[in-house]
DRENSEBA-84115 format. One record per residue (C-alpha): residue in three letters; y, x, z. Coordinates in steps of 0.001 Angstrom, whole numbers, padded with zeros to 6 digits, always signed. Each point is the difference from the previous one (the first is absolute). Example, Ala and Ser with C-alpha at 12.3 -4.5 7.8 and 13.67 -1.06 7.14 Angstrom:
// DRENSEBA-84115
ALA-004500+012300+007800 SER+003440+001370-000660 
END
This chain:
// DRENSEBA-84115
UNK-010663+094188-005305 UNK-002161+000062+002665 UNK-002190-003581+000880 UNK-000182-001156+003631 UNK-003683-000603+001688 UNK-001705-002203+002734 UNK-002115+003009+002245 UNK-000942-001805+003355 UNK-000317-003538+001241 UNK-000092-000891+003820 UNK-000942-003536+001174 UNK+000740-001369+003441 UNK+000849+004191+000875 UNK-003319+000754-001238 UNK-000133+002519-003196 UNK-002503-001034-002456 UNK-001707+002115-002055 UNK-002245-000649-003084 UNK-003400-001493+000634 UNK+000591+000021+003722 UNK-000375-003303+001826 UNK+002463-000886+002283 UNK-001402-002990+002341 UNK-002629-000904-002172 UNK+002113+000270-003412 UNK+000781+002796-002665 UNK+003190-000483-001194 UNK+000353+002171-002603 UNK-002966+001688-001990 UNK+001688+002641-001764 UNK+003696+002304+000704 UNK+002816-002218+000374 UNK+001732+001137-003120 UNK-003303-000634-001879 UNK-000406-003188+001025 UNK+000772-003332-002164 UNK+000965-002370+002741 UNK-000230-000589+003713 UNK-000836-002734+001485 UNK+000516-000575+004200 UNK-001426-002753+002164 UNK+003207-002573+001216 UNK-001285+000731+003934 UNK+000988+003807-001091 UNK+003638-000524+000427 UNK+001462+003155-000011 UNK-000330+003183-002420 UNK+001497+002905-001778 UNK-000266+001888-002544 UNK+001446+003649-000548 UNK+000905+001298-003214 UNK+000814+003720-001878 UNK+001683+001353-003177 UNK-002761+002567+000265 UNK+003146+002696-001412 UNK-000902+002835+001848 UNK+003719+001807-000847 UNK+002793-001376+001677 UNK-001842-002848+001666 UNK+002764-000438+002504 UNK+002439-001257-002699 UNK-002182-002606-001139 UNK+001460-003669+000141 UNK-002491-003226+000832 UNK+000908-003846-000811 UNK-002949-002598+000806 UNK+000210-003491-000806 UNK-002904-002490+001245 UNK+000154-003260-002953 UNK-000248-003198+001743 UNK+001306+001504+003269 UNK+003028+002181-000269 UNK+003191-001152-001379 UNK+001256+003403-001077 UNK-001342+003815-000272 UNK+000342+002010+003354 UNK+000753+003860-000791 UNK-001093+002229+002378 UNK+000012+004035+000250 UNK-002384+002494-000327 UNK-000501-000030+003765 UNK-001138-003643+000200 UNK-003211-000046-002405 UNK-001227-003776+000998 UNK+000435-003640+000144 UNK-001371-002218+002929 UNK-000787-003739-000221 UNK-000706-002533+001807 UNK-000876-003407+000443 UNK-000092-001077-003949 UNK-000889-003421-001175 UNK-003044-000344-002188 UNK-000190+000724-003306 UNK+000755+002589-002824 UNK+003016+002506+000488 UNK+000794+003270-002661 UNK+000807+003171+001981 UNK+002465+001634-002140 UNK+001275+003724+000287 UNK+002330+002413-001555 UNK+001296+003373+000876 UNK+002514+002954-001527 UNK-000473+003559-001167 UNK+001200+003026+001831 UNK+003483-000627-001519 UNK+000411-003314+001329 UNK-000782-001902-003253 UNK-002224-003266+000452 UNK-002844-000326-002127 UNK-000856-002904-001821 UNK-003641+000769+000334 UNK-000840-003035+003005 UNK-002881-000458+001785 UNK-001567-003481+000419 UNK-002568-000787+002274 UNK-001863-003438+000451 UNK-000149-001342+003568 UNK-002193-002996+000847 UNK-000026-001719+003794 UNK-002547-002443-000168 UNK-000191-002620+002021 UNK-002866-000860+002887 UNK-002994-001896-001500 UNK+001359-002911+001697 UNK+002953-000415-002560 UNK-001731+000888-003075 UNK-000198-002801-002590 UNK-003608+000638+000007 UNK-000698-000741+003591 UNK+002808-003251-000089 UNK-002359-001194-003141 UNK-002988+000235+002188 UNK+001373-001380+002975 UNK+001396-002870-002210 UNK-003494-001054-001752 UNK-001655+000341+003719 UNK+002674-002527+001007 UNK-000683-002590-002817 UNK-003663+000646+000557 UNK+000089-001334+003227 UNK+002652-002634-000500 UNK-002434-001502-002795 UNK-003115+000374+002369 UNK+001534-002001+002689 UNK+001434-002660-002172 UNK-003278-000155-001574 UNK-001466-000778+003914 UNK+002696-002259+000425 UNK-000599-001861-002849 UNK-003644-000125+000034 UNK+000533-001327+003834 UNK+002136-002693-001034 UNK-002088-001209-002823 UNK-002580-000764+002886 UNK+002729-001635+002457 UNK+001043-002335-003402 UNK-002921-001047-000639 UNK-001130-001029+003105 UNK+003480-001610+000842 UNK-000612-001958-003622 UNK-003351-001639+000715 UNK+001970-000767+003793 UNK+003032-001426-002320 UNK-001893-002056-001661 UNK-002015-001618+002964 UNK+002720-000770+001628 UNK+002038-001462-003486 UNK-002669-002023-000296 UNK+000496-001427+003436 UNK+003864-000048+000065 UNK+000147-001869-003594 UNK-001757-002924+001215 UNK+001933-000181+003073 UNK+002811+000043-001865 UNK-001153-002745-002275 UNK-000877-002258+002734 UNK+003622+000960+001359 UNK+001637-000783-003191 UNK-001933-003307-000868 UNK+001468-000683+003308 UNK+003613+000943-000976 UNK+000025-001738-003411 UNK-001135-003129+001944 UNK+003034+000074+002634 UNK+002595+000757-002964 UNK-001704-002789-002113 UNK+000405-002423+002657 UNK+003403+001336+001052 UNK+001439-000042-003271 UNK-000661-003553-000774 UNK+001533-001104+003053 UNK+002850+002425-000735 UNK-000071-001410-003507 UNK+000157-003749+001040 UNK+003005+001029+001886 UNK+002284-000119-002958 UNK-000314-003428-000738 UNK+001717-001260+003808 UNK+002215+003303-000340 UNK+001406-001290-003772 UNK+000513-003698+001365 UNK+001355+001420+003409 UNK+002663+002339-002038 UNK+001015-002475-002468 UNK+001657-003387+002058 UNK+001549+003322+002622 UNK+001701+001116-003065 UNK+001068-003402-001055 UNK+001207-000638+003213 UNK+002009+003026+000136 UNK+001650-000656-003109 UNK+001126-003635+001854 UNK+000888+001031+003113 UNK+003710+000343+001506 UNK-000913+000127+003547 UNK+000063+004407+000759 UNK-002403-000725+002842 UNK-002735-001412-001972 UNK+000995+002278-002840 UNK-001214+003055+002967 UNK-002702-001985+000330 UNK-001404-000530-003425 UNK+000912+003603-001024 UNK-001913+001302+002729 UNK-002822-001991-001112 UNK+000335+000762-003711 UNK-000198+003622+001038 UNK-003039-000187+001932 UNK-001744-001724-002482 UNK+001030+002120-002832 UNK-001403+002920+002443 UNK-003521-002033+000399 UNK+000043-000297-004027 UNK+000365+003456-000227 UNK-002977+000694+002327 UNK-002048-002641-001790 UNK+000859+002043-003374 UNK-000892+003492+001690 UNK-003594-001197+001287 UNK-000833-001692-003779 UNK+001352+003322-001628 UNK-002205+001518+002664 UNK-003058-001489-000966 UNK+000947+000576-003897 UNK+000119+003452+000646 UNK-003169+000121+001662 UNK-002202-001782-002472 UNK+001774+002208-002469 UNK+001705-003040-001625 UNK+003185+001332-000406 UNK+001207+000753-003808 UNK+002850+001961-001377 UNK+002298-001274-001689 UNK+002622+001949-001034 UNK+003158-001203-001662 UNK+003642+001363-000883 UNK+002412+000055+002905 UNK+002877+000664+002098 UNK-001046+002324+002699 UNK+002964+000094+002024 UNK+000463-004123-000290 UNK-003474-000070+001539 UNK+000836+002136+002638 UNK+003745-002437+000998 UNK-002415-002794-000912 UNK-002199+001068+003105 UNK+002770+000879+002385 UNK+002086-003362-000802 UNK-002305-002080+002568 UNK-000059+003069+003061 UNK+004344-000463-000548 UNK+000547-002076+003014 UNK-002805+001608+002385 UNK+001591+003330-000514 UNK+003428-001478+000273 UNK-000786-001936+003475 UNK-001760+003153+001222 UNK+003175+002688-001111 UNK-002673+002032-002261 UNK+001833+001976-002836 UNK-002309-000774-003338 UNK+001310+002344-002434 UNK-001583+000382-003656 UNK+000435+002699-002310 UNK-001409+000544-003455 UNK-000547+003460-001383 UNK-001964-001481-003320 UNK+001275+001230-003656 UNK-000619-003530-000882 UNK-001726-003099+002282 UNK-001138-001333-003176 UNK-004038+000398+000256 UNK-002890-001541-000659 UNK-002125-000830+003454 UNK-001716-002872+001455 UNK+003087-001631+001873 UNK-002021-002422+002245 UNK-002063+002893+001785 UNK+002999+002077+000136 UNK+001597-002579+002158 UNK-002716-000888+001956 UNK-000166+004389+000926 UNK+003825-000008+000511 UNK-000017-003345+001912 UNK-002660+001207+002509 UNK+002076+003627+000441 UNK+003298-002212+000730 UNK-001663-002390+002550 UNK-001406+003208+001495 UNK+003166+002228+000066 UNK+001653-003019+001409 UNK-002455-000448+002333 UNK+000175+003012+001612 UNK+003080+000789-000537 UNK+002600-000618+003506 UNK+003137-001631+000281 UNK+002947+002016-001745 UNK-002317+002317-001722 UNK-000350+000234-003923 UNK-001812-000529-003246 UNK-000238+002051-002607 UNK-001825-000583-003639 UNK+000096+002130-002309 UNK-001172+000047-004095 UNK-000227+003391-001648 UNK-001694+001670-003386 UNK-002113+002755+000836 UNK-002915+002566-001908 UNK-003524+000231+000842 UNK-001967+002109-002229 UNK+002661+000164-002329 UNK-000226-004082-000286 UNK+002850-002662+000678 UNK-000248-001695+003291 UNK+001876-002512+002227 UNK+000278+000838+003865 UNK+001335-003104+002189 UNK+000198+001009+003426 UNK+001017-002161+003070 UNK+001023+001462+002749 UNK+000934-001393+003817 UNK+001361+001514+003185 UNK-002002-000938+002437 UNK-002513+001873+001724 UNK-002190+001110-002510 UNK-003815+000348-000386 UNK-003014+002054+002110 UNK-000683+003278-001982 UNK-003299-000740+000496 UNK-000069-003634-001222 UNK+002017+000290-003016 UNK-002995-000878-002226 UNK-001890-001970+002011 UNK+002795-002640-000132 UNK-000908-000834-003506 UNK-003744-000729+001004 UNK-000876-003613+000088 UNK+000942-002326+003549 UNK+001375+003333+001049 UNK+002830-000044+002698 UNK+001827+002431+002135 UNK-000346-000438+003234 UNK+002927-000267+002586 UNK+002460+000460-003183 UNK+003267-001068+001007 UNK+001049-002725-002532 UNK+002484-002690+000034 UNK-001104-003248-001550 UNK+001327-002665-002323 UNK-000387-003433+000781 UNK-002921+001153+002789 UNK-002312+000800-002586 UNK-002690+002746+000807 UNK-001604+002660-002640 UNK-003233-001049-001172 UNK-000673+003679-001599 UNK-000783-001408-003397 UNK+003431+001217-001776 UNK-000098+003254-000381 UNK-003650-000064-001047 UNK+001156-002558-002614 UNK+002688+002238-001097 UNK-002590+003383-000559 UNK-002005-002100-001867 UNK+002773-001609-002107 UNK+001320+003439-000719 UNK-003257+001089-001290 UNK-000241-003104-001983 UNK+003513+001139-001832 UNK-001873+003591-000316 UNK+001885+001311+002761 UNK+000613+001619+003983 UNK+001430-001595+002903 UNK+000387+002797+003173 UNK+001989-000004+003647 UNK+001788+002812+001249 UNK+002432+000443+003018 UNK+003814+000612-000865 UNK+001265+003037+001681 UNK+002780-001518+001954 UNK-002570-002999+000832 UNK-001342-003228-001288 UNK-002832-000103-002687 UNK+000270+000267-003849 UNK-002510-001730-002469 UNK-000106+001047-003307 UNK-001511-001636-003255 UNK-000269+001830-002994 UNK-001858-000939-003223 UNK+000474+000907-003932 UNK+002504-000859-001813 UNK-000048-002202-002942 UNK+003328-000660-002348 UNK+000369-002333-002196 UNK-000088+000679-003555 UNK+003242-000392-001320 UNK+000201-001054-003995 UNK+001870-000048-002558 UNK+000183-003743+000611 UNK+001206+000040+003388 UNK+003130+002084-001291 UNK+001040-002008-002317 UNK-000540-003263+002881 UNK+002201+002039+002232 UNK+002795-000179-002909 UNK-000551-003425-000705 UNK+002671-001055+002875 UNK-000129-003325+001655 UNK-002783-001035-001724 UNK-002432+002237+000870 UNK-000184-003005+003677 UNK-001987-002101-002562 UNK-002496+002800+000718 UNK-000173-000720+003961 UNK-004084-000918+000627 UNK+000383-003745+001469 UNK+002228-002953-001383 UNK+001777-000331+003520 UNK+002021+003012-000391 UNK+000520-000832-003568 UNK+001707-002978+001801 UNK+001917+001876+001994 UNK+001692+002529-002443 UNK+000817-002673-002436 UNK+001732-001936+003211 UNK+001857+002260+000997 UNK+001356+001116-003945 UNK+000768-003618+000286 UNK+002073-000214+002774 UNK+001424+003259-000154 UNK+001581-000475-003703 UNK+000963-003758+001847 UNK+002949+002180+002669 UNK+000942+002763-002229 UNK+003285-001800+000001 UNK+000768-001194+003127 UNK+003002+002743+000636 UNK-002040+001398+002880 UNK-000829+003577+000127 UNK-003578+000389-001569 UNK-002786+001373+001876 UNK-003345+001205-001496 UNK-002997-000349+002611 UNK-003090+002108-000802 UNK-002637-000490+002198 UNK-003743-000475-001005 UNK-000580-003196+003208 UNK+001426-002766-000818 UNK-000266-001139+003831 UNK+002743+002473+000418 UNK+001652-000456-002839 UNK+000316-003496+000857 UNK+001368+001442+003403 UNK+002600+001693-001952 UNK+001195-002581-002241 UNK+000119-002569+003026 UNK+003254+001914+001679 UNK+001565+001668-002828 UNK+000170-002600-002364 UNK+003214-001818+001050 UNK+002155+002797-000306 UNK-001986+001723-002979 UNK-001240-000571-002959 UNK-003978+001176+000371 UNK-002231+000994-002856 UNK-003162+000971+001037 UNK-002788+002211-001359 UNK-003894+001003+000779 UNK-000230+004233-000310 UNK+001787+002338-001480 UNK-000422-000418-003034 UNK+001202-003315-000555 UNK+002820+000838+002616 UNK+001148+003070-002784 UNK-000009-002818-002771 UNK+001838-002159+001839 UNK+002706+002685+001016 UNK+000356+000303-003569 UNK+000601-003075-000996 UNK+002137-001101+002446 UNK+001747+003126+001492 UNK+000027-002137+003632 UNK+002797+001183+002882 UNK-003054+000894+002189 UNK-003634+000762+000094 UNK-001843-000369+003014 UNK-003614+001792-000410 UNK-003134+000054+001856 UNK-001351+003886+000255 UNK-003979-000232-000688 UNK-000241-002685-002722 UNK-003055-000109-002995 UNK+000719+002020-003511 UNK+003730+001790+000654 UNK+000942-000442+004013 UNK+003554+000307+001703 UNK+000588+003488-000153 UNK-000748+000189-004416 UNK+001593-003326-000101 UNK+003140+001791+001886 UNK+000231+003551-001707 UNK-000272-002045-003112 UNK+003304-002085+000331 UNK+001292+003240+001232 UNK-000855+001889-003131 UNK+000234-002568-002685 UNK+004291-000093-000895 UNK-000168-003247-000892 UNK-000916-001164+003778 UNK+000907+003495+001969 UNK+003035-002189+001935 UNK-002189-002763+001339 UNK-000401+000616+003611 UNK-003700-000526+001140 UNK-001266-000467+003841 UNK-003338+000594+000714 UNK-002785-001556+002276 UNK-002731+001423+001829 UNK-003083-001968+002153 UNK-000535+003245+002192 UNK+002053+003090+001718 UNK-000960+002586-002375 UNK+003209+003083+000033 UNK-001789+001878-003181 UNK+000432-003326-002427 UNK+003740-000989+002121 UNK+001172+003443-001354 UNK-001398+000167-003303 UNK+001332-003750-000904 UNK+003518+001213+001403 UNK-000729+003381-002007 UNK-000810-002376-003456 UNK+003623-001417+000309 UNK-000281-002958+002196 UNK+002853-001327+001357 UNK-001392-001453+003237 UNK-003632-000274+002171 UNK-001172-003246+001490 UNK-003154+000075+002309 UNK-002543-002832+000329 UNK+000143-002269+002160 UNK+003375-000469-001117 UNK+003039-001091+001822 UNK+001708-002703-002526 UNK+002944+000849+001806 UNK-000250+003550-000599 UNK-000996-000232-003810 UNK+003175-002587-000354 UNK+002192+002259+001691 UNK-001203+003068-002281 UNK+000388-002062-003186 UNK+003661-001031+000980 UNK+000956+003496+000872 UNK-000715+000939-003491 UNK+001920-002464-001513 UNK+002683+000075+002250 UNK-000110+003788-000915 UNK-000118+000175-003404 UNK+002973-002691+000151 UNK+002271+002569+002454 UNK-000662+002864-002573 UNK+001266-002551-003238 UNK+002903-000527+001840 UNK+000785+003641+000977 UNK-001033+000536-003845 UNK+002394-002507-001331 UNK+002729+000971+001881 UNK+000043+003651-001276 UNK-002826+000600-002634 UNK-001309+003270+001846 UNK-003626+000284-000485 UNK-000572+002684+002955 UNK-000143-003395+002132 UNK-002991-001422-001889 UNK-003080+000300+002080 UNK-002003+001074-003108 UNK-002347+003115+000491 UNK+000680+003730-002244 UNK-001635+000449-003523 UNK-000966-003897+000448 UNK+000116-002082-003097 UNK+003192-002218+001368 UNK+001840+003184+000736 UNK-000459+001430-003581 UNK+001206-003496-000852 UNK+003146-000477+001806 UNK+000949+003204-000687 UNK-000436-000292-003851 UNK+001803-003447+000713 UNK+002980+001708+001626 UNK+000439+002849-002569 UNK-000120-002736-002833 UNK+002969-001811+001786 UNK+001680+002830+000743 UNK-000022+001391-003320 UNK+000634-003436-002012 UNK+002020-002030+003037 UNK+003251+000343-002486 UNK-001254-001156-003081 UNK+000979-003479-000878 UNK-002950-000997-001630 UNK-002599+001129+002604 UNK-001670-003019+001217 UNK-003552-001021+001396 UNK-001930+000094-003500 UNK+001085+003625-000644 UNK-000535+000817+003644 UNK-003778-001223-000358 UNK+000101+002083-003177 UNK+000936+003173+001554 UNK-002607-000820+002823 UNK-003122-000806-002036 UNK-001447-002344+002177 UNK-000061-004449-000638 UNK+002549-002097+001606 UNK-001909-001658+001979 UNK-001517+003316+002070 UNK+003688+001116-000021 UNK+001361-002851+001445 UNK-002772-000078+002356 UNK+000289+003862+001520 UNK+003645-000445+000184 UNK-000036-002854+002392 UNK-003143+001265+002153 UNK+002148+003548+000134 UNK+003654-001374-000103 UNK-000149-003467+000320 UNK+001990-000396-003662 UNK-000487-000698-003539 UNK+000513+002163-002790 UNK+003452-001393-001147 UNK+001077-000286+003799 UNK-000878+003782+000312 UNK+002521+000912-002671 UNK+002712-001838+001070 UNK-000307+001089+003798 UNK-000061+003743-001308 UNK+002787-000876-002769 UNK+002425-001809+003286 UNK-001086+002833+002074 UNK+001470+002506-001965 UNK+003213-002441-001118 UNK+000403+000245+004431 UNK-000311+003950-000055 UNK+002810-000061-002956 UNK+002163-002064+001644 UNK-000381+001621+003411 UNK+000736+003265-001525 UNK+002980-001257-002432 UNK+001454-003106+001730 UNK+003137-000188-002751 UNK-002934-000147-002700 UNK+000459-002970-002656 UNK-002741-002517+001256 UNK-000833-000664-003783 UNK-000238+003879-000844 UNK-002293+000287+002991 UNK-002098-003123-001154 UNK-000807+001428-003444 UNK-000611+003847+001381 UNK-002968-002093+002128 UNK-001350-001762-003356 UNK+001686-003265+000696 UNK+001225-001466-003978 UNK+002217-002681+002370 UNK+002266+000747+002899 UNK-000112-003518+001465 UNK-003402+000277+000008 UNK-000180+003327+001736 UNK+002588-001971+002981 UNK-002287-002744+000379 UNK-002744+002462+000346 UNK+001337+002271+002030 UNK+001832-002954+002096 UNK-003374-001442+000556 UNK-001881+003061+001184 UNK+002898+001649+002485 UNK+001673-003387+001376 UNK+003622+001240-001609 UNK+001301+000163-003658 UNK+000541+003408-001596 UNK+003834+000277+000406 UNK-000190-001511+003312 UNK-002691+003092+001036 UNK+002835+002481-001752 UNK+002567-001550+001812 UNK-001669+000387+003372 UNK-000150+004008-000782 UNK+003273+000098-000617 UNK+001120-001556+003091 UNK-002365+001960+001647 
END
């Protein structure tokens, strides 16, 4: 079988032949078919090479296939009359010319031909050349740093020994400046210091007199003076924390804490501003727990400035928002209070500058209380009382308008031991634990006078609320139609609700150690109080806390300031309810008409209730004690879910279902024997059974039958 050879080569139409140059180059130095390799310049873009059998008997029936590796996807066969392959145009790199051809008889031989072909790239795009190229690069980036730096060193030093001249010169300016400055404040803050003395004796006899007074014009009067003066107090305070701060007098002192009572506790006084001016104050509370341990006087002071400031500059109709949330920096626990106003909002350009000392933005649209004027010493105060409390204080604009401060420092909770769970357990009295002896007055008074009404008939109302003020409040206009107990958190309001399963509870929201909401989801979830109805309170408009008391079961919402009207109203439209639905229940023991919620605890009850009736109705001998039996739960709690759910007791309950089904007999057999029907119903006496039944429907037995027979 015959093997297939390479005889000529032609580049760019040019035929090259062995040791000839071609443009300066030799491209081959020995015969084609002797030749190891070729290699051909990338600017050489086209060539060809011609190949033989070199069978000189029957050359015309000799086959070719050629197949370039790294180029052609297939072999091309050609005939004996087309002896040579043309390319053009490769990339750079290494190819394998490949070539086969047949015998006389048409047979392919499996003798191929493989050639090497090379196109090397310019000199440009060899690695060697890039590598040069590159090192000349960094060469020359390195000498001109190295001039660069050498020319700065010179420029540095000279500006240092300038620096330092003119240091020298500034620093006792500034020293004469400040010796200056702490000689104004000194003076300034004794005068501001003997103000409190006039202020205290000024605020006292205004209070007293308030407290006298009847007359409402003088009451304007002193109100609007009380007011003012509390205002000037408040300035006096800001200007001696001011000159704490700047002699670096001002110590932490941290102590455990209600975070979001601190927070109502600074909005309580800005209440009727906002109110006279239409502003919306809303607070909302996005903390796992407000329990934390933080210095509660310098958080008030911060907050207090923010409020008067927001308020301040906040117009007519527009709105307040503050807001408490738990957030990470650095993978650390922190607490982010931001306040947040609509009114104009703050300069770009100034929005750290107002946090400089006697600073003040010029031209700022503001709207004053009482005609007071900024002095530019709060928000200094407040930086430096956050970074007292190791924190940040910061101003941005709101997108839709207004300005937003934001405080955030770290987060400390309290430790909570082993101790302080078994306190939480130890019920009512864990108030012996309450820090000062005046509120260990007040839980034991109102114990006292709560155990005093307990049996007055009136419906019994629990009050949990952590003021007393409005406690007090409470009491003063429910008390003559209800019985009132009252309680100081939620805690002691859950104790209470156990031991006296009242009618109603009426809950503040944010209250110390368990507020409203756990107060409310625990009566809810707890079957021995799920049927008490609770309302809850709230100081501020806040939608997020509205839904999620409604969501934890509560049976009504209250806002603060409340209406007494509207929270008397409320309370009597539950009773009034819940006395509709006993009579509707009474009349024919369906329990679809209860308004008691799926998979609740009452509904499991009343229907276990029903199916033990149902089931033991007949017997003779089923009575309460083997009714409580069958239920597994104490007399007492029984008799107390039946007549918050269906305003009965437990032997009243029988006998209603017992005459309900003696009616359904009779109205479906009216020539029954009224004694036969009485014992089918469990009754051991007929007579009974007709003074029963006469008492409930209005009519005796036969007189009932005789009416369906006449009709």
């Amino acid at each position: 079988m015959p093997r297939p050879s390479l005889i000529s080569l032609h580049v760019l139409n040019n035929k090259i032949e062995p040791g000839v140059p071609v443009d300066n180059k030799v491209y081959l130095e020995k015969q084609l078919y002797a030749s190891s390799d070729l290699v051909i310049p990338k600017k050489d873009k086209s060539f060809s090479l011609e190949f033989s059998a070199l069978d000189y008997e029957f050359p015309e029936r000799i086959s070719y296939a050629y197949y370039l590796e790294g180029f052609d996807e297939h072999w091309t066969m050609v005939g004996p009359d087309r002896r040579f392959v043309y390319y053009t145009n490769l990339k750079q790199g290494r190819y394998v010319f490949m070539l086969r051809c047949t015998n006389s008889d048409g047979l392919w031989s499996d003798k191929i031909t493989r050639f090497p072909i090379v196109i090397r790239p310019p000199f440009y795009q060899s690695n060697l050349f890039r590598i040069v190229l590159l090192l000349l690069l960094l060469g020359l980036a390195l000498f001109f740093i190295m001039t660069r730096e050498n020319r700065i060193k010179r420029k540095r030093a000279e500006l240092e020994v300038k620096v330092k001249e003119r240091t020298i010169e500034l620093q006792e300016a500034y020293r004469k400046v400040e010796v200056l400055n702490q000689e104004k404040l000194s003076v300034f803050t004794n005068i501001t210091h003997e103000f409190k003395t006039p202020l205290s004796l000024i605020m006292g006899p205004i209070k007293r007199m308030i407290n006298q007074s009847n007359d409402p014009v003088v009451l304007d009067q002193l109100q609007l003076a009380e007011r003012n003066a509390e205002r000037l107090l408040s300035l006096v305070n800001q200007l001696m924390d001011f000159r704490k701060v700047e002699e670096k007098a001002c110590k932490l002192h941290k102590t455990r804490g209600n975070l979001l009572d601190l927070a109502r506790e600074v909005l309580f006084p800005f209440a009727d501003l906002v109110e006279m001016r239409f502003i919306q104050c809303s607070l909302l509370s996005r903390l796992k727990t407000p329990e934390l341990i933080f210095d509660a006087e310098i958080l008030r002071k911060i907050l207090s400035n923010l409020l008067s400031n927001a308020v301040k500059y906040t117009p007519d109709y527009g709105s307040i928002k503050i807001k408490l949330f738990d957030i990470q920096i650095n993978q650390a626990d922190w607490i982010r209070i931001t306040v947040s106003d609509s009114g104009k909002g703050i300069p770009e350009d100034e929005l750290e500058k107002i946090f400089e000392r006697f600073y003040q933005i010029k031209e700022q649209q503001s709207y004053q209380v009482s005609g007071q004027s900024g002095t530019g010493v709060g928000l200094f105060l407040c930086r430096e009382l956050a970074q007292l409390h190791e924190g940040i204080i910061y101003a941005t604009n709101n997108r839709l308008g207004g300005a937003r401060f934001v405080l955030e420092f770290p987060a400390e909770f309290p430790d909570h031991s082993n101790g302080d769970t078994k306190e939480a357990k130890a019920g009512l009295a864990r108030a012996a634990d309450i820090a000062d002896d005046d509120s260990q007055e007040e839980i034991s008074q109102i114990n006292t006078v709560s155990q005093q009404g307990l049996n007055s008939g009136k419906p019994l109302i629990l009050l949990v609320e952590d003021n007393k003020d409005m406690r007090q409040y409470l009491t003063s206009f429910l008390e003559d139609q209800y019985t009132i107990l009252e309680a100081v958190d939620g805690e002691e309001g859950w104790i209470m609700v156990e031991r006296y399963l009242p009618d109603i509870v009426i809950s503040d929201v944010m209250m110390p150690r368990m507020d409203g909401i756990q107060l409310c989801r625990k009566i809810k979830t707890e079957f021995k109080t799920s049927h008490i109805p609770v309302i809850l309170l709230t100081a501020f408009s806040n939608l997020n806390k509205e839904i999620e008391g409604l969501e934890s079961g509560a049976n009504d919402y209250v806002p603060k300031p409340l209406d007494e009207r509207l929270l008397k109203a409320k309370i009597k439209n539950i009773l009034q309810l819940r006395e509709r639905i006993h009579k509707n229940f009474s009349e024919n023991m369906n329990t679809s008409q209860l308004v008691v919620a799926d998979n609740s605890p009452d509904r499991y009850l009343m229907d276990k209730m029903m199916k033990i009736v149902q089931f033991r109705y007949a017997d003779p001998l089923f009575n309460v004690s083997i009714f409580i039996e069958e239920l597994g739960i104490s007399r007492s709690l029984l008799h107390k879910k039946l007549q918050s759910l269906v305003g009965q007791s437990a032997g009243r309950f029988i006998r209603n279902y017992r005459l309900n089904k003696a009616k359904e007999i009779l109205s479906n057999n009216p020539a029954m024997n009224i004694s036969e029907i009485a014992y089918s119903v469990g009754f051991n006496d007929p007579k009974y059974f007709t003074r029963c039944f006469t008492k409930r429907y209005g009519t005796s037995p036969s007189n009932y039958s005789g009416n369906l027979h006449e009709g």
